[in-house]
Backbone as JSON Lines, residues from 0, in Angstrom:
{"i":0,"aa":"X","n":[0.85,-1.18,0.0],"ca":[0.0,0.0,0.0],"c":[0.89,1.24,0.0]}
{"i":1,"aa":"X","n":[0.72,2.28,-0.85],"ca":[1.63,3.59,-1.32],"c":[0.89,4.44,0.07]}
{"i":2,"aa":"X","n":[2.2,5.16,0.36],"ca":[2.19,6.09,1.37],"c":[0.66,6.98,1.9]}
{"i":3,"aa":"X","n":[-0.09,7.55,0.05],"ca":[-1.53,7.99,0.19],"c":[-2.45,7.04,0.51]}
{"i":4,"aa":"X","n":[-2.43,5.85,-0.02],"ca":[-3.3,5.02,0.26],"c":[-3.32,5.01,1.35]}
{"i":5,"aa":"X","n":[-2.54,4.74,2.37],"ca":[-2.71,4.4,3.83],"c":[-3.02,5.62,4.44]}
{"i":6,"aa":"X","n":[-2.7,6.88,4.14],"ca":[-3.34,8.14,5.09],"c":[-4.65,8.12,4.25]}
{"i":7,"aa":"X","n":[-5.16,7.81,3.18],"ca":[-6.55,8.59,2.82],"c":[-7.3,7.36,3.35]}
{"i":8,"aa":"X","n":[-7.09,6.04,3.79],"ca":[-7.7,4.94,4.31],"c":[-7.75,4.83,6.04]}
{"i":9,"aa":"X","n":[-6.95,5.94,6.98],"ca":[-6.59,6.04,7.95],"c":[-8.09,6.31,8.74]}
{"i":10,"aa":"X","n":[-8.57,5.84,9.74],"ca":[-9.72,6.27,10.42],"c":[-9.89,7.17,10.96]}
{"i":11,"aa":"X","n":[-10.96,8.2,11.18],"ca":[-10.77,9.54,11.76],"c":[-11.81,9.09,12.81]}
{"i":12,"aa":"X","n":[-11.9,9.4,14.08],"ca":[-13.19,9.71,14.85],"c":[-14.0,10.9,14.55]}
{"i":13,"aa":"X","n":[-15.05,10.75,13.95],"ca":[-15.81,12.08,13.68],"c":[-17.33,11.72,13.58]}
{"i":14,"aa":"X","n":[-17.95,12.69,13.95],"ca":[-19.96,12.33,14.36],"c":[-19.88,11.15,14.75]}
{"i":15,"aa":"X","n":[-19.14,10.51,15.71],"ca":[-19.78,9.4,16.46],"c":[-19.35,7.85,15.59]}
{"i":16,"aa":"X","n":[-18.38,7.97,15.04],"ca":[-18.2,6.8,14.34],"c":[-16.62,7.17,13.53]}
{"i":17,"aa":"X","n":[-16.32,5.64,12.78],"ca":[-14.75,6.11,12.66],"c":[-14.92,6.31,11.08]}
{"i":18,"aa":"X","n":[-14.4,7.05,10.58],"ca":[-14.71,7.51,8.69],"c":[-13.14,7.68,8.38]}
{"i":19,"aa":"X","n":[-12.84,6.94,6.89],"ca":[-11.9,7.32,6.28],"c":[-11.64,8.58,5.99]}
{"i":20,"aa":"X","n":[-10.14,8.87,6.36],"ca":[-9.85,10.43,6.24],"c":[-9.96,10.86,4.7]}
{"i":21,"aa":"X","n":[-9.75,10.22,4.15],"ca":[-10.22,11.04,2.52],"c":[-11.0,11.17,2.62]}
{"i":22,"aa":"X","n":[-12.83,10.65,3.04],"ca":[-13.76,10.97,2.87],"c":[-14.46,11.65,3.86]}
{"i":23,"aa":"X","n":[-13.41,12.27,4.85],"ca":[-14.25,13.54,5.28],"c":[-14.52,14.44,5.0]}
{"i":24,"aa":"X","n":[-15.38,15.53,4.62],"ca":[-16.22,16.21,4.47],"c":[-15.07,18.1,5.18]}
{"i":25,"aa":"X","n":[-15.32,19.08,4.32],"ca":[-15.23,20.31,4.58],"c":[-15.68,20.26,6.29]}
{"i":26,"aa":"X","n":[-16.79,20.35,6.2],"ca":[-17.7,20.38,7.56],"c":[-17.1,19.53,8.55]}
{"i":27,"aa":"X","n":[-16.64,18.06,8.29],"ca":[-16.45,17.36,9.61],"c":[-14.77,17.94,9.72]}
{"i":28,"aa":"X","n":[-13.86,18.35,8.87],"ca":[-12.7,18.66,8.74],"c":[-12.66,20.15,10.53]}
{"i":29,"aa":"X","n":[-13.75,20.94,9.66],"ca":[-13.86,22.34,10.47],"c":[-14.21,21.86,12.09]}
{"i":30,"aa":"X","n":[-15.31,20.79,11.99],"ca":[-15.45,20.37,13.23],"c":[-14.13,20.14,14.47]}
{"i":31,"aa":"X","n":[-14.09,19.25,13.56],"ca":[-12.55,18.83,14.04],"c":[-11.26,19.58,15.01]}
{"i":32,"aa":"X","n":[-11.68,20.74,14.12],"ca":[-10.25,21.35,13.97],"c":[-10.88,22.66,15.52]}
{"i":33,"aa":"X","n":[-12.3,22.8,15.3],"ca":[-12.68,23.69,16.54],"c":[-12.55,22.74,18.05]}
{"i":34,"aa":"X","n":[-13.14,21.01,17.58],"ca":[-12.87,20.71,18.74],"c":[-11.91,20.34,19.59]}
{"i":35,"aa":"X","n":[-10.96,20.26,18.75],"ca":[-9.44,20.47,19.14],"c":[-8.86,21.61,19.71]}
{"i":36,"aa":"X","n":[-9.52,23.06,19.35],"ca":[-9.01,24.23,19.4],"c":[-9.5,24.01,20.58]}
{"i":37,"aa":"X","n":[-10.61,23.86,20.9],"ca":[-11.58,23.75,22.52],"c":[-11.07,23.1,23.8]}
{"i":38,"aa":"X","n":[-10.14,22.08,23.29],"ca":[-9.32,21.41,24.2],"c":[-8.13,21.66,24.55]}
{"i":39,"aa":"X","n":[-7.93,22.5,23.77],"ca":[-6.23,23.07,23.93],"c":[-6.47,24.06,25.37]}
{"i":40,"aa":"X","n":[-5.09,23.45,26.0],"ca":[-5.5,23.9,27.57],"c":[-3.49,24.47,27.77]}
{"i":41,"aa":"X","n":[-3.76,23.95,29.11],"ca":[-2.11,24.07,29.84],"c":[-1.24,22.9,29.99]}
{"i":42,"aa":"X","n":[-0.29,23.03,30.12],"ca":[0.0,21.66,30.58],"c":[0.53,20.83,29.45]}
{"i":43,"aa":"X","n":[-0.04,19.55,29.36],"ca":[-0.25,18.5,28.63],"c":[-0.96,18.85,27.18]}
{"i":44,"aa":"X","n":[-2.01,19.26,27.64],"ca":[-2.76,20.04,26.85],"c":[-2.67,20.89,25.59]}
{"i":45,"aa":"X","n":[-1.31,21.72,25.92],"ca":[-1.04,22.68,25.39],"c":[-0.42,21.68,24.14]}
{"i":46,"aa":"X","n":[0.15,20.78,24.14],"ca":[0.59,20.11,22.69],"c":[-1.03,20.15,22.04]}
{"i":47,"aa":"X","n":[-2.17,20.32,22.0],"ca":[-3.21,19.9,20.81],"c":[-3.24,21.27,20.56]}
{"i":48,"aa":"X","n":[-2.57,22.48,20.68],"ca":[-2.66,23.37,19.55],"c":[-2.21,23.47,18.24]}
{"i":49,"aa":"X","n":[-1.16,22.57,18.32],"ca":[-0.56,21.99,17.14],"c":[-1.01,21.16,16.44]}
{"i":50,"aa":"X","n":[-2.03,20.3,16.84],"ca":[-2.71,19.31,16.16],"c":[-3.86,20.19,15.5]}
{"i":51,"aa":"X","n":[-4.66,21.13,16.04],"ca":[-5.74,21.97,16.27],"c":[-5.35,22.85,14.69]}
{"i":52,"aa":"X","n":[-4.15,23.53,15.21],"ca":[-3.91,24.33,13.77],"c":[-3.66,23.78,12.9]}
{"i":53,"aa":"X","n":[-3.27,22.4,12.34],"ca":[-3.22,21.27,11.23],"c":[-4.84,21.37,10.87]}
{"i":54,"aa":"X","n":[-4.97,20.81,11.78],"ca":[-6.9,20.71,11.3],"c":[-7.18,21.5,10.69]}
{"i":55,"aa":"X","n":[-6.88,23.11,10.88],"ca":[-7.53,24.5,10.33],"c":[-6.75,24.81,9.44]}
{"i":56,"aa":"X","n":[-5.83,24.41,9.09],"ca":[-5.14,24.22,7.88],"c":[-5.35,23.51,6.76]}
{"i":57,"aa":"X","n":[-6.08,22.17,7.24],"ca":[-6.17,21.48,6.27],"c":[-7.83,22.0,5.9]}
{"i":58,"aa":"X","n":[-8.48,22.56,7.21],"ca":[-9.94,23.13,6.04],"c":[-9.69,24.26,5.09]}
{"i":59,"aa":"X","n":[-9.12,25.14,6.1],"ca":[-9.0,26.25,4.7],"c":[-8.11,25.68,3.13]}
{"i":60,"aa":"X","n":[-7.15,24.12,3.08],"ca":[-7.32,24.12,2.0],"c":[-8.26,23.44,0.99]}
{"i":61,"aa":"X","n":[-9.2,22.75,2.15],"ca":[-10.2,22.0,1.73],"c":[-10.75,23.67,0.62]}
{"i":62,"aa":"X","n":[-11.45,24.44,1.86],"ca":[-11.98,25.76,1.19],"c":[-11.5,26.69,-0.09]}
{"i":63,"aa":"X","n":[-10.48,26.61,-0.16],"ca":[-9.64,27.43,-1.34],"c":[-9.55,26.61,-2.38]}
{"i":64,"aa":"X","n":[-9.41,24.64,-2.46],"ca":[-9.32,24.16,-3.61],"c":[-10.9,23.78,-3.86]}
{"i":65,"aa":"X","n":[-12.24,24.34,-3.23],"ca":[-13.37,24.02,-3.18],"c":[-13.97,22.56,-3.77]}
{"i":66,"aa":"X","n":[-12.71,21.58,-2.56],"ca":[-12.88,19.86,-2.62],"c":[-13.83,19.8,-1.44]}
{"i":67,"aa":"X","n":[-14.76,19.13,-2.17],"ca":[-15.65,18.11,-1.24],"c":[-15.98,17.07,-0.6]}
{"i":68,"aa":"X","n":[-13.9,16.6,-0.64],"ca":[-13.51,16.08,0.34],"c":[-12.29,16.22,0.71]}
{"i":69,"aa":"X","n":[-11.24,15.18,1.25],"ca":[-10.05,15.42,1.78],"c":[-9.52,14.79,0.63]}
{"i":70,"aa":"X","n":[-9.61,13.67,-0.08],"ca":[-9.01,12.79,-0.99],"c":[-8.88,13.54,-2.08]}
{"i":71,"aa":"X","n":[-9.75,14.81,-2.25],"ca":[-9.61,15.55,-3.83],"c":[-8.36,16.29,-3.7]}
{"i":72,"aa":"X","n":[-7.78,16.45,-2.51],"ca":[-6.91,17.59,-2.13],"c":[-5.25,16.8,-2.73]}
{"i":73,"aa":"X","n":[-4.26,17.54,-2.96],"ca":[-3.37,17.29,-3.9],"c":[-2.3,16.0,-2.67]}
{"i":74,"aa":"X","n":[-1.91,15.43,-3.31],"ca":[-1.32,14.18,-2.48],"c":[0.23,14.84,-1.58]}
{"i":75,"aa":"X","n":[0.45,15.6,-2.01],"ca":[1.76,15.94,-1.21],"c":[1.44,16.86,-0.32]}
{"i":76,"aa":"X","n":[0.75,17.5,0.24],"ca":[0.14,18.52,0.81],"c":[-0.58,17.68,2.04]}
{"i":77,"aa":"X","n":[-1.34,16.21,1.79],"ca":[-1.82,15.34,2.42],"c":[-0.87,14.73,3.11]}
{"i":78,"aa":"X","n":[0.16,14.73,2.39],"ca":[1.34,13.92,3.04],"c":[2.12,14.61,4.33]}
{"i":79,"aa":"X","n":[2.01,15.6,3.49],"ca":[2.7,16.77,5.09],"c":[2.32,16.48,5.87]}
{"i":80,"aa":"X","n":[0.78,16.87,5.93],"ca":[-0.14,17.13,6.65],"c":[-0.23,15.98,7.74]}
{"i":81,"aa":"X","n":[-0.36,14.67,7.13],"ca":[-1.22,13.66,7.87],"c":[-0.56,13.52,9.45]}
{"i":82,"aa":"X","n":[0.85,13.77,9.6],"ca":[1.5,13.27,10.94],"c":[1.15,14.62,11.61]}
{"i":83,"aa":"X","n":[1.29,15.7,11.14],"ca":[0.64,16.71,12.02],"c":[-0.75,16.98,12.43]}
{"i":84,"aa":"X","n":[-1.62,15.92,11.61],"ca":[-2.95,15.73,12.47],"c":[-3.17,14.74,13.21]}
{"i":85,"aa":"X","n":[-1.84,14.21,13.38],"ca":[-1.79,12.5,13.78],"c":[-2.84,11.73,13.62]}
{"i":86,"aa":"X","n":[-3.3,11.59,11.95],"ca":[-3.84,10.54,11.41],"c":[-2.68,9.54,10.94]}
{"i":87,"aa":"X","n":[-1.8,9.55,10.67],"ca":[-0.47,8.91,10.26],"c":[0.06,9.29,12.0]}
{"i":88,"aa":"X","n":[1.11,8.44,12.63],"ca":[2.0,8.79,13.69],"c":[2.98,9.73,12.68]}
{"i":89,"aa":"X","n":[3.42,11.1,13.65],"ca":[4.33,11.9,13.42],"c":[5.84,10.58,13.07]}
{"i":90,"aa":"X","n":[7.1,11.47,12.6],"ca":[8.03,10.66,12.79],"c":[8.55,10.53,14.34]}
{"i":91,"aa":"X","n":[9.12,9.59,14.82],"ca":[9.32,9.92,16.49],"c":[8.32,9.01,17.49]}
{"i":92,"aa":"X","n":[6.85,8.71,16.69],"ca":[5.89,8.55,17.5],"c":[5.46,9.53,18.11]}
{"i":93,"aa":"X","n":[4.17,9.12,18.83],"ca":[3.23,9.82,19.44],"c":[3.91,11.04,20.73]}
{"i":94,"aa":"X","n":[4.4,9.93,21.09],"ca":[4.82,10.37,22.48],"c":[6.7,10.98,22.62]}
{"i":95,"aa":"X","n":[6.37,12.05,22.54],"ca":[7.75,12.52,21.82],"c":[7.72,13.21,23.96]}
């Protein structure tokens, strides 16, 4: 399986169930990315602002390439992306 295949096949938790990350949606992308922003605290915590601003990164390019999903979005851009939303593990692992 090529590097995209496995991030656009990667499971996301979103509305209550697990959905392939290519086929999330503008909307569940934005979700995402606020409820992350919402959790970003002190502490421990304070690492999901980094995850948080990936998320809002990856909607506004959902928004600017006006894809109606994640999979339409250009494959190297996905690739960046995926360990900084830790849908892929970062390099290092999780727990850096």
């Amino acid at each position: 399986m090529t590097e995209l295949k496995r991030i656009l096949s990667a499971t996301v938790f979103i509305d209550g169930a697990n959905h392939p990350f290519g086929e999330l949606t503008p909307a569940q992308v934005r979700a995402r990315a606020d409820e992350l922003r919402a959790a970003t605290g002190w502490g421990p915590m304070a690492r999901v602002a980094a995850v948080a601003r990936a998320w809002r990164e990856l909607a506004m390019a959902l928004e600017r390439e006006h894809a109606a999903r994640v999979s339409e979005l250009d494959a190297g851009l996905l690739e960046d992306l995926a360990p900084q939303l830790w849908v892929v593990p970062p390099a290092g692992g999780l727990l850096k």
